[in-house]
mmCIF file of the N, C-alpha and C atoms, coordinates in Angstrom:
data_MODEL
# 
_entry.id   MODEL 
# 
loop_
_atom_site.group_PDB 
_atom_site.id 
_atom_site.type_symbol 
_atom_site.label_atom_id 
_atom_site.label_alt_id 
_atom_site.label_comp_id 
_atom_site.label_asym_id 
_atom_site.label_entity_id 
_atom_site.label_seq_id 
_atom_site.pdbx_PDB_ins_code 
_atom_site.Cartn_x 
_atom_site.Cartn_y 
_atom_site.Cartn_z 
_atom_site.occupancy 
_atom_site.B_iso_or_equiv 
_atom_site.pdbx_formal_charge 
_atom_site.auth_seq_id 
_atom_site.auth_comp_id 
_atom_site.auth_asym_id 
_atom_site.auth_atom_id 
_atom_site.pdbx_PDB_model_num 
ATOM 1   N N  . UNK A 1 1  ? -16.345 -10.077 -80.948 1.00 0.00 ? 1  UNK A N  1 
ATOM 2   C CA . UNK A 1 1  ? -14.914 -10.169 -80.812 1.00 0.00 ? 1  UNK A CA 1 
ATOM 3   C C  . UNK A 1 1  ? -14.456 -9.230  -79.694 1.00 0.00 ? 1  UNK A C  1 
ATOM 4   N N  . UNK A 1 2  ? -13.339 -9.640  -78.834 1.00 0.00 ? 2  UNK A N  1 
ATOM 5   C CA . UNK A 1 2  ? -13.351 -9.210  -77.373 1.00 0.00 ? 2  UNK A CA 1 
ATOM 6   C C  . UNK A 1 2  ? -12.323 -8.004  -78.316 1.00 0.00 ? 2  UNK A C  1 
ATOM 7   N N  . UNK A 1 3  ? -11.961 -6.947  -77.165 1.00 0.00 ? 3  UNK A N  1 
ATOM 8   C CA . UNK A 1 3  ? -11.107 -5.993  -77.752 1.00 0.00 ? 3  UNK A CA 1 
ATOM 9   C C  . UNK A 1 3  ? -9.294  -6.475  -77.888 1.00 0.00 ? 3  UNK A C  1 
ATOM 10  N N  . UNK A 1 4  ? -9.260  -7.545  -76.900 1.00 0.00 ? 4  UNK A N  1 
ATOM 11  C CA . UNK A 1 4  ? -7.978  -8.002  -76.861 1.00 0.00 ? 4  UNK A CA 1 
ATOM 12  C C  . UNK A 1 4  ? -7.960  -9.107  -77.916 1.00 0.00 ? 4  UNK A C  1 
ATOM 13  N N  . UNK A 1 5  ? -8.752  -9.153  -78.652 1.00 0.00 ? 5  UNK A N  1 
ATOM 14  C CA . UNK A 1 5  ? -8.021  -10.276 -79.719 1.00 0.00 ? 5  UNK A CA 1 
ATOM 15  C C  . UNK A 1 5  ? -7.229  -9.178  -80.859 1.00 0.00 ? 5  UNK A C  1 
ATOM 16  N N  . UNK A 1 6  ? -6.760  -10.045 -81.609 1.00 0.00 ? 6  UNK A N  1 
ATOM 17  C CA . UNK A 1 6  ? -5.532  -9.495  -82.322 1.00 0.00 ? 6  UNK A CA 1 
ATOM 18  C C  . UNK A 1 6  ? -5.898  -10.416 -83.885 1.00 0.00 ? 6  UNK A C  1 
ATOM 19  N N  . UNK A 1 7  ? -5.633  -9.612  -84.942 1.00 0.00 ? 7  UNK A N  1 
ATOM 20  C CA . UNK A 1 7  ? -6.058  -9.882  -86.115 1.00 0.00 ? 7  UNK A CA 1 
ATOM 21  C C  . UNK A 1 7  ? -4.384  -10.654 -86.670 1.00 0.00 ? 7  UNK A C  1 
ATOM 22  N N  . UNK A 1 8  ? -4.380  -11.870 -87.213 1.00 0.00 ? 8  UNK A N  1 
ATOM 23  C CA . UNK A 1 8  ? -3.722  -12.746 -88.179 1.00 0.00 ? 8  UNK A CA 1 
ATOM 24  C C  . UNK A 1 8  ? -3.812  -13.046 -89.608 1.00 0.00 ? 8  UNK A C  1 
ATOM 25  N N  . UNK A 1 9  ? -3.214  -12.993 -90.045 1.00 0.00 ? 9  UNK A N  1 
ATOM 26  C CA . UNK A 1 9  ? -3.334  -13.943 -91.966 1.00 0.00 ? 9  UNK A CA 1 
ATOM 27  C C  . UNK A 1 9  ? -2.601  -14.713 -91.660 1.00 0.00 ? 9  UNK A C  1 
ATOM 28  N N  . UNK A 1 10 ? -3.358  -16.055 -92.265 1.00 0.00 ? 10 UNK A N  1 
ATOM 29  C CA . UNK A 1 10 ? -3.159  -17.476 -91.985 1.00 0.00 ? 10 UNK A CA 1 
ATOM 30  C C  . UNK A 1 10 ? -3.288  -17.836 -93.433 1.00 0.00 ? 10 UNK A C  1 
ATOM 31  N N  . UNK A 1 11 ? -2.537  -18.652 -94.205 1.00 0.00 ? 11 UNK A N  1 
ATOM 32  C CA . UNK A 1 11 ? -2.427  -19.432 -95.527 1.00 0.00 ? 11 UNK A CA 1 
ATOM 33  C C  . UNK A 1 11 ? -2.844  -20.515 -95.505 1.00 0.00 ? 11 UNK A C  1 
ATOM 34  N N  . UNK A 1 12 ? -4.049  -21.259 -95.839 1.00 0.00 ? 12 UNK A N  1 
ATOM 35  C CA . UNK A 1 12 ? -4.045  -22.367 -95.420 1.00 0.00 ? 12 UNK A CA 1 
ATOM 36  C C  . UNK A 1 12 ? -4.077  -23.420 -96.932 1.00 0.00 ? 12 UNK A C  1 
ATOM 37  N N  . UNK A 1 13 ? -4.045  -24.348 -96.641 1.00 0.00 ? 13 UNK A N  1 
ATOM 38  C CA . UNK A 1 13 ? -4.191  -25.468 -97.580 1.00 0.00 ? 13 UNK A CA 1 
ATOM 39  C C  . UNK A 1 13 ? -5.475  -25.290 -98.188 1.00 0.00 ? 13 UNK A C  1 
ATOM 40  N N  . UNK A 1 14 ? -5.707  -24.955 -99.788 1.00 0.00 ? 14 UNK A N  1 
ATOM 41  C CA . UNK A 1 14 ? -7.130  -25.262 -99.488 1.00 0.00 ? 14 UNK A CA 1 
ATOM 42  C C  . UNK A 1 14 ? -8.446  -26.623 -99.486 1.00 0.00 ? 14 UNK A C  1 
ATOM 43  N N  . UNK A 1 15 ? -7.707  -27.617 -99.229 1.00 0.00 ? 15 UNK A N  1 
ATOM 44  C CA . UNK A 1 15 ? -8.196  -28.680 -98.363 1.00 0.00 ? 15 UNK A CA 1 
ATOM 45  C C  . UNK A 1 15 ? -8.829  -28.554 -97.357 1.00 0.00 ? 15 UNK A C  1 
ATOM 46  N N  . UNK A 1 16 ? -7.681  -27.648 -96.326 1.00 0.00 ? 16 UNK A N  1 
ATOM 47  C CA . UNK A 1 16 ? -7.600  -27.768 -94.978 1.00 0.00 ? 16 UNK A CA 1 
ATOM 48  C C  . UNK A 1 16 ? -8.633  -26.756 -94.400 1.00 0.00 ? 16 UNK A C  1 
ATOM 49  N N  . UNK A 1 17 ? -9.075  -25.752 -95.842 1.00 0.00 ? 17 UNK A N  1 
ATOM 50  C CA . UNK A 1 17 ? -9.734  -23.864 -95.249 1.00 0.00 ? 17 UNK A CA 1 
ATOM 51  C C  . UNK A 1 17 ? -10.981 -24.782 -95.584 1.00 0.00 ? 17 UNK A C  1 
ATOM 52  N N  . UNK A 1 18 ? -11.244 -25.804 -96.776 1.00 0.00 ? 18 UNK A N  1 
ATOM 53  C CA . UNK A 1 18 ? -12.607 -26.301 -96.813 1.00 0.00 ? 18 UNK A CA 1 
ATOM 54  C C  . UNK A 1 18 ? -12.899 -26.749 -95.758 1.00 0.00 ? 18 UNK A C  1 
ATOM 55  N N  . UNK A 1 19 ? -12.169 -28.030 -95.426 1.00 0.00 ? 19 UNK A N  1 
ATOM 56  C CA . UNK A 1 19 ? -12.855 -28.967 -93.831 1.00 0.00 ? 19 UNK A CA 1 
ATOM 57  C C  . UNK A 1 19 ? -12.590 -27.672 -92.979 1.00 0.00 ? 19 UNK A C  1 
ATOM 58  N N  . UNK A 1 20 ? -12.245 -26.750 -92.880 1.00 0.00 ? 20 UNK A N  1 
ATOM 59  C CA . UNK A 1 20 ? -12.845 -25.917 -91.313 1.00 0.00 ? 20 UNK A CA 1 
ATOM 60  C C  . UNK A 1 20 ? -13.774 -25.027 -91.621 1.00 0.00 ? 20 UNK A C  1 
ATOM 61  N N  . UNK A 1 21 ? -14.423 -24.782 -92.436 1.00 0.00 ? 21 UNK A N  1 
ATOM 62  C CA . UNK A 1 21 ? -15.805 -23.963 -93.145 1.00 0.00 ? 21 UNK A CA 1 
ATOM 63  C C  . UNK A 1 21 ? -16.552 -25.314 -92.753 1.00 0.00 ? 21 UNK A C  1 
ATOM 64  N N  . UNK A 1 22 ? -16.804 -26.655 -93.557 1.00 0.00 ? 22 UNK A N  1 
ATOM 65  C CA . UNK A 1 22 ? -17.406 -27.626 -93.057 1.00 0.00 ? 22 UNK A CA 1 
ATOM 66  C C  . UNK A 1 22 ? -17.917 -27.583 -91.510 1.00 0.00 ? 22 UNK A C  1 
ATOM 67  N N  . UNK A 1 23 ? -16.523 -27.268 -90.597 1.00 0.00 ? 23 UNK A N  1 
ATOM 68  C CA . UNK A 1 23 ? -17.025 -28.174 -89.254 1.00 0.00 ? 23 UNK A CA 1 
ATOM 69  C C  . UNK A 1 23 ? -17.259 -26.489 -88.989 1.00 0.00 ? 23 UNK A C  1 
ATOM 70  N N  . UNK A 1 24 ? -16.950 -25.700 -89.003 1.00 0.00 ? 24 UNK A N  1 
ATOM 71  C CA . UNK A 1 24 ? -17.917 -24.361 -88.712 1.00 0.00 ? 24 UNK A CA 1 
ATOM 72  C C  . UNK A 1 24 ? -18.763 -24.308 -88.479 1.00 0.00 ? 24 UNK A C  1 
ATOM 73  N N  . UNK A 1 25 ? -19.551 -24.893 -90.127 1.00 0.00 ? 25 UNK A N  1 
ATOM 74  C CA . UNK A 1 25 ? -21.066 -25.117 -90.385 1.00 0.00 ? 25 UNK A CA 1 
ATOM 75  C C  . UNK A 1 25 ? -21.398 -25.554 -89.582 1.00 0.00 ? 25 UNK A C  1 
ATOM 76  N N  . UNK A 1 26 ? -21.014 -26.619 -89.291 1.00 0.00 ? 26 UNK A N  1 
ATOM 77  C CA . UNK A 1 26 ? -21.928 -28.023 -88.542 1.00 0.00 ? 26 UNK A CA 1 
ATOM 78  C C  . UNK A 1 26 ? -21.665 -27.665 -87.378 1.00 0.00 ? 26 UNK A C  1 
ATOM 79  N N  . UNK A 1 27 ? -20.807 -27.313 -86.372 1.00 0.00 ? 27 UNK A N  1 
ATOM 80  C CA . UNK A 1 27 ? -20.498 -26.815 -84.785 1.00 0.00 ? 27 UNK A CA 1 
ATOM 81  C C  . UNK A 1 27 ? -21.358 -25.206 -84.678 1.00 0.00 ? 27 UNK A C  1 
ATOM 82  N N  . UNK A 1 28 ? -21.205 -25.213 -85.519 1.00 0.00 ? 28 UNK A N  1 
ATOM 83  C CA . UNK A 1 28 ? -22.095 -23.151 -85.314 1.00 0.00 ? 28 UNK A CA 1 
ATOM 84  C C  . UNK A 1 28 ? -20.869 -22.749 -84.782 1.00 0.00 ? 28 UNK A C  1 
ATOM 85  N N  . UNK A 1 29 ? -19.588 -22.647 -84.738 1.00 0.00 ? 29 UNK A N  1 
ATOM 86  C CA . UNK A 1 29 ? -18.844 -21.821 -84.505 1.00 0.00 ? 29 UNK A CA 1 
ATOM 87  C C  . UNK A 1 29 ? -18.080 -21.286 -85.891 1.00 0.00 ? 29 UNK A C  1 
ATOM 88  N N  . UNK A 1 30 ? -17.093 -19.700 -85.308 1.00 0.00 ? 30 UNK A N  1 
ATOM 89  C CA . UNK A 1 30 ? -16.526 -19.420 -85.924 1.00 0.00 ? 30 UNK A CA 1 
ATOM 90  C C  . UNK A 1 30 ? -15.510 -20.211 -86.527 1.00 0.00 ? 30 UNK A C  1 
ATOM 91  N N  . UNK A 1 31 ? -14.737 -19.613 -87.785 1.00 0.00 ? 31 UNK A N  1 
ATOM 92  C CA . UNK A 1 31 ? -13.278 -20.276 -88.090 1.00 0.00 ? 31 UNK A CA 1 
ATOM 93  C C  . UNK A 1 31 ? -12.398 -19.860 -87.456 1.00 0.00 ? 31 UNK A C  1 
ATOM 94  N N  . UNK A 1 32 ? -12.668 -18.684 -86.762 1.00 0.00 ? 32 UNK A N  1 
ATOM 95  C CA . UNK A 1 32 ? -11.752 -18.258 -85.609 1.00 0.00 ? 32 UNK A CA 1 
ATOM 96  C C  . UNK A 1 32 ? -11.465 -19.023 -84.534 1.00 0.00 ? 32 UNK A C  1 
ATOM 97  N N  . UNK A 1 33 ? -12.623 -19.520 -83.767 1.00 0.00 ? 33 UNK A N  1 
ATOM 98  C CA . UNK A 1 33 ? -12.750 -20.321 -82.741 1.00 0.00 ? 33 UNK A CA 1 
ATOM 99  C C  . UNK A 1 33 ? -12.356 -21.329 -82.995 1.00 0.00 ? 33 UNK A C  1 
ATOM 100 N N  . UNK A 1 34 ? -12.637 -22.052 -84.237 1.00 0.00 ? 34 UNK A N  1 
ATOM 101 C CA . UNK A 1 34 ? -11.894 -23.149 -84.283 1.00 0.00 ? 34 UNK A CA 1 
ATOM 102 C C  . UNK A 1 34 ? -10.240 -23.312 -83.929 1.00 0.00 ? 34 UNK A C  1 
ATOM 103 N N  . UNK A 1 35 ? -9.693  -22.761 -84.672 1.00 0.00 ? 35 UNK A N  1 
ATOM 104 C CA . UNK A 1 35 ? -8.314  -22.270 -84.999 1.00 0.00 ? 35 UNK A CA 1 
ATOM 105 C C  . UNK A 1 35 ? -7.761  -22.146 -83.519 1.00 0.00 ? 35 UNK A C  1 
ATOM 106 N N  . UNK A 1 36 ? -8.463  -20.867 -82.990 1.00 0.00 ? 36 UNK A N  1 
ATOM 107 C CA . UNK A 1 36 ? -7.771  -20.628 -81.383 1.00 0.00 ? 36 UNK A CA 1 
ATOM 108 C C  . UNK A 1 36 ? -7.785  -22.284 -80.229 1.00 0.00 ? 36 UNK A C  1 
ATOM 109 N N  . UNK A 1 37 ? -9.344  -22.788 -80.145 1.00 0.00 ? 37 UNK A N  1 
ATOM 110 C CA . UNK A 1 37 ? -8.602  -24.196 -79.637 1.00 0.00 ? 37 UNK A CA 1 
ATOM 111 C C  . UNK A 1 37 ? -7.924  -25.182 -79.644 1.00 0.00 ? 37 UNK A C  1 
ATOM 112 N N  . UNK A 1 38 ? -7.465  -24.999 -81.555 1.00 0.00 ? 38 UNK A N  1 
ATOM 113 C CA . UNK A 1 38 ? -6.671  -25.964 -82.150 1.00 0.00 ? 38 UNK A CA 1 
ATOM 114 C C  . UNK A 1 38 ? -5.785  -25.852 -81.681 1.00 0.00 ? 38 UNK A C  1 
ATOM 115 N N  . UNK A 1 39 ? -4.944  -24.492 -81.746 1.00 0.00 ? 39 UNK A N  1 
ATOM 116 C CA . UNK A 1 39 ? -3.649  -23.623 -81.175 1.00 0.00 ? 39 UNK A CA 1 
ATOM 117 C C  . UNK A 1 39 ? -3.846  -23.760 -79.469 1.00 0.00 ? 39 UNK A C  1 
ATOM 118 N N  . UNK A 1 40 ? -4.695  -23.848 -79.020 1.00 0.00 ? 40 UNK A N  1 
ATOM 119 C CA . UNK A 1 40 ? -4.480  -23.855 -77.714 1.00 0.00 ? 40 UNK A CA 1 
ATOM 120 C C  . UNK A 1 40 ? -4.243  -25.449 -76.953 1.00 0.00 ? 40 UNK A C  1 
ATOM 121 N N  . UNK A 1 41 ? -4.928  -26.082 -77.877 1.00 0.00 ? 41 UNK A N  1 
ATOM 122 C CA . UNK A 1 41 ? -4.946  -27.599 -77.545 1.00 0.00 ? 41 UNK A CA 1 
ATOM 123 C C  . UNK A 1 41 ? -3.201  -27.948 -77.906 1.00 0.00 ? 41 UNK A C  1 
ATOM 124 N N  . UNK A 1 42 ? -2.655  -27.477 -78.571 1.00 0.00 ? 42 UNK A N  1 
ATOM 125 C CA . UNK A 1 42 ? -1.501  -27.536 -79.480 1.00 0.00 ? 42 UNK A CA 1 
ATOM 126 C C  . UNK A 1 42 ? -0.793  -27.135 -78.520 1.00 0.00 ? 42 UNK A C  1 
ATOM 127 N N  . UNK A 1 43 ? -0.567  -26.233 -78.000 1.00 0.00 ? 43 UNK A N  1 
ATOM 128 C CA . UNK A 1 43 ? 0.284   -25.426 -76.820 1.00 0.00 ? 43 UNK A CA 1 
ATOM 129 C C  . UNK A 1 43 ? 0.034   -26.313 -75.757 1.00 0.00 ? 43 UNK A C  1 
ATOM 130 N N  . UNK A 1 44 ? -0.902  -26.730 -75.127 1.00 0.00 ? 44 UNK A N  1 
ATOM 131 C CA . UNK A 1 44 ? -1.435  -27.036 -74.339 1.00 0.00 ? 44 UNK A CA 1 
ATOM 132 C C  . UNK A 1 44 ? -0.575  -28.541 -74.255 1.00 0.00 ? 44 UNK A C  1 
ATOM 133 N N  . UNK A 1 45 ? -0.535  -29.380 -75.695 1.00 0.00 ? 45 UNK A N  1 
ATOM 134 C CA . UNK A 1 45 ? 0.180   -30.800 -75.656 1.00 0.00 ? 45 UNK A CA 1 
ATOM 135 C C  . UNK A 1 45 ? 1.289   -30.175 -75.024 1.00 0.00 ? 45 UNK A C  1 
ATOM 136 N N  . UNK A 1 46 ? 2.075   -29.204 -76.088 1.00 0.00 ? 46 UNK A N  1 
ATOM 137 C CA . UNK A 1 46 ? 3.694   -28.982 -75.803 1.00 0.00 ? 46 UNK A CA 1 
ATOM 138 C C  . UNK A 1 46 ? 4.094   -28.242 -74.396 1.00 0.00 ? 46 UNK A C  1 
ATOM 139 N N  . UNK A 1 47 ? 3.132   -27.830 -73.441 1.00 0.00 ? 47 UNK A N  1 
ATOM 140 C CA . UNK A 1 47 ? 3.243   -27.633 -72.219 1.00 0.00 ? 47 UNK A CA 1 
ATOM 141 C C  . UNK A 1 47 ? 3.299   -29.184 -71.221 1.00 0.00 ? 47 UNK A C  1 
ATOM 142 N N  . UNK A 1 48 ? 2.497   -29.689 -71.442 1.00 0.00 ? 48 UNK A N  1 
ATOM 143 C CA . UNK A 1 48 ? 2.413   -31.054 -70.844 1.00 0.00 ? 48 UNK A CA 1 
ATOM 144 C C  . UNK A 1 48 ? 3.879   -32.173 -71.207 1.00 0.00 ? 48 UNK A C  1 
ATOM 145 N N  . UNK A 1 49 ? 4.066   -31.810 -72.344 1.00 0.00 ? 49 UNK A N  1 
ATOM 146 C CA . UNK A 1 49 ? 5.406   -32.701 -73.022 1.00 0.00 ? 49 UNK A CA 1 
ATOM 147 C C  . UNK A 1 49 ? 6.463   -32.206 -72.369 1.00 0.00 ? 49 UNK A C  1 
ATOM 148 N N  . UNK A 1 50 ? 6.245   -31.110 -71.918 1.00 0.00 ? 50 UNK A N  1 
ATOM 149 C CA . UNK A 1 50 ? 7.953   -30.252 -71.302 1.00 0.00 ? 50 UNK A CA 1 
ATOM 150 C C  . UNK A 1 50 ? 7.726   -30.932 -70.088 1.00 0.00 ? 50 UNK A C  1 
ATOM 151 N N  . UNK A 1 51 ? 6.578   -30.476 -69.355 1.00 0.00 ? 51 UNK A N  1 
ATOM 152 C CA . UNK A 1 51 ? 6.247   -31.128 -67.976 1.00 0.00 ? 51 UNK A CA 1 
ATOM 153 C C  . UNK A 1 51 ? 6.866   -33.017 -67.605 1.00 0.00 ? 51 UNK A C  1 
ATOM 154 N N  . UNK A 1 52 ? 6.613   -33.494 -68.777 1.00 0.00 ? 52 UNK A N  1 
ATOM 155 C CA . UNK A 1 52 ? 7.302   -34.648 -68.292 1.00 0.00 ? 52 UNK A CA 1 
ATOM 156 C C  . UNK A 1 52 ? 8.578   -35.368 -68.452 1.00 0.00 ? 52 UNK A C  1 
ATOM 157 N N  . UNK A 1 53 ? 8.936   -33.777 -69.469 1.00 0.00 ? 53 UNK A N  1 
ATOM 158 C CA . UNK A 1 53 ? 10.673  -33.892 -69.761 1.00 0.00 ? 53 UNK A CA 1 
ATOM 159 C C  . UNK A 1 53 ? 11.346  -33.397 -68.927 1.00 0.00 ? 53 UNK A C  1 
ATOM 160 N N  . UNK A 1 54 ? 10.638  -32.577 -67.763 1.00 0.00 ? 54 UNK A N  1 
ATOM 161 C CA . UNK A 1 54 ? 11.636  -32.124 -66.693 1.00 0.00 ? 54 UNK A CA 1 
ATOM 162 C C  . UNK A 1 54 ? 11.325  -33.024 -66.013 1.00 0.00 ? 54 UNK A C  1 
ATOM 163 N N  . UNK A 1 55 ? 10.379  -33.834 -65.569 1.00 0.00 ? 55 UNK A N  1 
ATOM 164 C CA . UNK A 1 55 ? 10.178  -34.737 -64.292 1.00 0.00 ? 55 UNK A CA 1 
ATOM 165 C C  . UNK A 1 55 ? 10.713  -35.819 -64.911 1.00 0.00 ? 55 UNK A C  1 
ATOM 166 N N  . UNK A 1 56 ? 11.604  -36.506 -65.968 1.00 0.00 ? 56 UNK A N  1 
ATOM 167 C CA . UNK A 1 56 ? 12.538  -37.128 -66.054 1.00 0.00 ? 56 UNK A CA 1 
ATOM 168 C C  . UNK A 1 56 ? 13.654  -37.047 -66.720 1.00 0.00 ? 56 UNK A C  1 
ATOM 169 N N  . UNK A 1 57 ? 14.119  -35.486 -66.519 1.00 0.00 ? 57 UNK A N  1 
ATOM 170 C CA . UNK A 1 57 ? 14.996  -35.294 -66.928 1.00 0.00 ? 57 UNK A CA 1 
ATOM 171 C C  . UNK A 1 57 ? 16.835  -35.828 -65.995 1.00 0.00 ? 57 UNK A C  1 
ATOM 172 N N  . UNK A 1 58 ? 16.284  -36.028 -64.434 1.00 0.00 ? 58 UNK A N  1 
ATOM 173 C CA . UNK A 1 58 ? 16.845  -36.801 -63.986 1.00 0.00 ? 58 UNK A CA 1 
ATOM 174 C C  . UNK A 1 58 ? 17.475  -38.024 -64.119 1.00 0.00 ? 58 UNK A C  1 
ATOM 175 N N  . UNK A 1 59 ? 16.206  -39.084 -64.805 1.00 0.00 ? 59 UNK A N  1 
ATOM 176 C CA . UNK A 1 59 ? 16.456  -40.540 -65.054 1.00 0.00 ? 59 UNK A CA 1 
ATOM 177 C C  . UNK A 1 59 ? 17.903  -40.838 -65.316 1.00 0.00 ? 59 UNK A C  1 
ATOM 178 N N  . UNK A 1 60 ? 18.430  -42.002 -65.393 1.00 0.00 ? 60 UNK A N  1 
ATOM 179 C CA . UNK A 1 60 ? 19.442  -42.768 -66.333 1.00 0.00 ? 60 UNK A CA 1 
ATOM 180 C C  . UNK A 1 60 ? 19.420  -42.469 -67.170 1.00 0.00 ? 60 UNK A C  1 
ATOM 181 N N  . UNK A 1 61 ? 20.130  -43.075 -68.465 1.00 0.00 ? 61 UNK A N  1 
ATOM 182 C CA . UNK A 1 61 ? 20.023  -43.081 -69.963 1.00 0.00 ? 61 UNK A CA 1 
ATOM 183 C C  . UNK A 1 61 ? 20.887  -44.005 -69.952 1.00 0.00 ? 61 UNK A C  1 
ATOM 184 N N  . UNK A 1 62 ? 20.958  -45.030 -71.058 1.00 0.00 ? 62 UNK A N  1 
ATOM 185 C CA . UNK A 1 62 ? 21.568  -46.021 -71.447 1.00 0.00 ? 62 UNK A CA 1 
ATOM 186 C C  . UNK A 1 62 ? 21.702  -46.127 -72.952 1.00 0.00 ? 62 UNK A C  1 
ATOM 187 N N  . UNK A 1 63 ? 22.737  -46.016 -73.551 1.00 0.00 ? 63 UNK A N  1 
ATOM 188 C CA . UNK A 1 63 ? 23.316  -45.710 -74.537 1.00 0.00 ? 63 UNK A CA 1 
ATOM 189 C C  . UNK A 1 63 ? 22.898  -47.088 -75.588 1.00 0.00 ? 63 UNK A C  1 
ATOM 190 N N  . UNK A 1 64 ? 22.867  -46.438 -76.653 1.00 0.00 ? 64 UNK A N  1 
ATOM 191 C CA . UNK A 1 64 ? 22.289  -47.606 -77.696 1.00 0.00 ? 64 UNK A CA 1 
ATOM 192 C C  . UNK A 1 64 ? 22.971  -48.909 -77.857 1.00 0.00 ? 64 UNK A C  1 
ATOM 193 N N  . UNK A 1 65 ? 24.501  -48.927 -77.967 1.00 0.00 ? 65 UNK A N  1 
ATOM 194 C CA . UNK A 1 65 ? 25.458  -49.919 -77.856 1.00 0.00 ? 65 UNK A CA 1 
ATOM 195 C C  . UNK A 1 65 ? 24.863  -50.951 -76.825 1.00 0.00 ? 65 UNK A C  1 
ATOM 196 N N  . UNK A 1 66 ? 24.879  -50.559 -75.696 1.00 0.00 ? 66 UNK A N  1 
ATOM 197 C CA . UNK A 1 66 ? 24.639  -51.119 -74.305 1.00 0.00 ? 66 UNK A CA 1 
ATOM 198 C C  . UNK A 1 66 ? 23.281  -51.709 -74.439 1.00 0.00 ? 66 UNK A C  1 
ATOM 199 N N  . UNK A 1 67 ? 22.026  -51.482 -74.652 1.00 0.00 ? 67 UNK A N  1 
ATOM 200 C CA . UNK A 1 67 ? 21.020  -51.790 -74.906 1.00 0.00 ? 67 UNK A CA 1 
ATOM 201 C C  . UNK A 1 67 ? 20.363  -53.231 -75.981 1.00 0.00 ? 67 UNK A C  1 
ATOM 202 N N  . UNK A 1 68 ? 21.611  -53.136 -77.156 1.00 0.00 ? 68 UNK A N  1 
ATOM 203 C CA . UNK A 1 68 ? 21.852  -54.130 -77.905 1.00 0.00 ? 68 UNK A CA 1 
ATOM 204 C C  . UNK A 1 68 ? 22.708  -54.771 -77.039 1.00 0.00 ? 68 UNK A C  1 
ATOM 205 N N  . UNK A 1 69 ? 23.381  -54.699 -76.697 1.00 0.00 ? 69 UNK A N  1 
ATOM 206 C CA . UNK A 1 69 ? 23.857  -55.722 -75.594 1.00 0.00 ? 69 UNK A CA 1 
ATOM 207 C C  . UNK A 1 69 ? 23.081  -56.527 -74.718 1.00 0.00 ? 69 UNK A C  1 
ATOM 208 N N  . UNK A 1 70 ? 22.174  -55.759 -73.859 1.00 0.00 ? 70 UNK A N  1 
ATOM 209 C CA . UNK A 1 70 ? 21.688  -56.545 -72.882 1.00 0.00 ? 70 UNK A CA 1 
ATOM 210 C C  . UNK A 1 70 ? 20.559  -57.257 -73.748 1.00 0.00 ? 70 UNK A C  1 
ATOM 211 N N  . UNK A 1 71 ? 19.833  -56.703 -75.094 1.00 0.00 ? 71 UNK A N  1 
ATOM 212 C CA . UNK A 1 71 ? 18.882  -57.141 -75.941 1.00 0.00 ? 71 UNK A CA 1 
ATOM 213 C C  . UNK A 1 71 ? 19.467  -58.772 -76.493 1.00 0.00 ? 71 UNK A C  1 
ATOM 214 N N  . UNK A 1 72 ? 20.917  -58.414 -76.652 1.00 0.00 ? 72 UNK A N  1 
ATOM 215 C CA . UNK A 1 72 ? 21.735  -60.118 -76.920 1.00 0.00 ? 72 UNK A CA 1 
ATOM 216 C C  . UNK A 1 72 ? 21.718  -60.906 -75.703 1.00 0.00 ? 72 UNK A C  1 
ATOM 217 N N  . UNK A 1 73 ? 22.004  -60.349 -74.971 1.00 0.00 ? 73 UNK A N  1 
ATOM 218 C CA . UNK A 1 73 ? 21.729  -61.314 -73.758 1.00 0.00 ? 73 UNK A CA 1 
ATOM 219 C C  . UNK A 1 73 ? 20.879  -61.611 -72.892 1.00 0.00 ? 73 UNK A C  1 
ATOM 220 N N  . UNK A 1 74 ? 19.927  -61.128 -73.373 1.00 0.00 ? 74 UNK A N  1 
ATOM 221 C CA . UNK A 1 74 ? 18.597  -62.505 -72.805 1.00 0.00 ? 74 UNK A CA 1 
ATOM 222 C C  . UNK A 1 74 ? 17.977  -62.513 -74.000 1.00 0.00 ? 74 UNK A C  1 
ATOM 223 N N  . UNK A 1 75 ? 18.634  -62.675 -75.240 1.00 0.00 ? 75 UNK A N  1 
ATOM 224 C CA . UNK A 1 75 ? 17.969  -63.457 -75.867 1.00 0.00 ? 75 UNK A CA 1 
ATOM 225 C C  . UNK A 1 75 ? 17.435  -63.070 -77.022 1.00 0.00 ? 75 UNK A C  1 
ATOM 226 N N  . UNK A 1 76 ? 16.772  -61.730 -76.551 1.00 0.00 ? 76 UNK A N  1 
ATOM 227 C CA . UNK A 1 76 ? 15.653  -60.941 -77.686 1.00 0.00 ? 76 UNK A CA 1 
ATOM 228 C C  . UNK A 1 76 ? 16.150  -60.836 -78.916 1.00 0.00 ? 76 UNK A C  1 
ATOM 229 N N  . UNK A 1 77 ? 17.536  -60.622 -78.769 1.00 0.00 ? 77 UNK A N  1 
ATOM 230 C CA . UNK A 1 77 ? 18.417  -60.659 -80.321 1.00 0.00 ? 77 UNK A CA 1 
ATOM 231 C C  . UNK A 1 77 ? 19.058  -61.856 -80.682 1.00 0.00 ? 77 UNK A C  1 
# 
């Protein structure tokens, strides 16, 4: 353990503390390690999700009313 990690208590389901002892076992890694790429993969989505909420945060928007509208008129409704 590097000196910059930092100690947590985590509550988990105990469902959820079994299957990560399981894939522990079977990966040869820690439950630590697990956890940190979970969390990082996790961060990692919600970095990417912002990323494409600012690159269309520009767009149009078309209001729900309007949408059922044009959905009536060609037809779909």
């Amino acid at each position: 353990m590097s000196a910059l990690t930092k100690r947590a208590t985590v509550y988990l389901e105990p469902s959820l503390h079994k299957a990560l002892r399981l894939q522990s076992i079977e990966t040869s890694r820690s439950i630590s390690e697990l956890i940190n790429d979970a969390i990082r993969d996790e961060l990692a989505e919600d970095a990417s999700d912002l990323t494409l909420f600012e690159a269309r945060k520009k767009e149009s928007t078309l209001d729900f009313e309007d949408f059922v509208k044009i959905l009536e008129a060609d037809g779909t409704l």
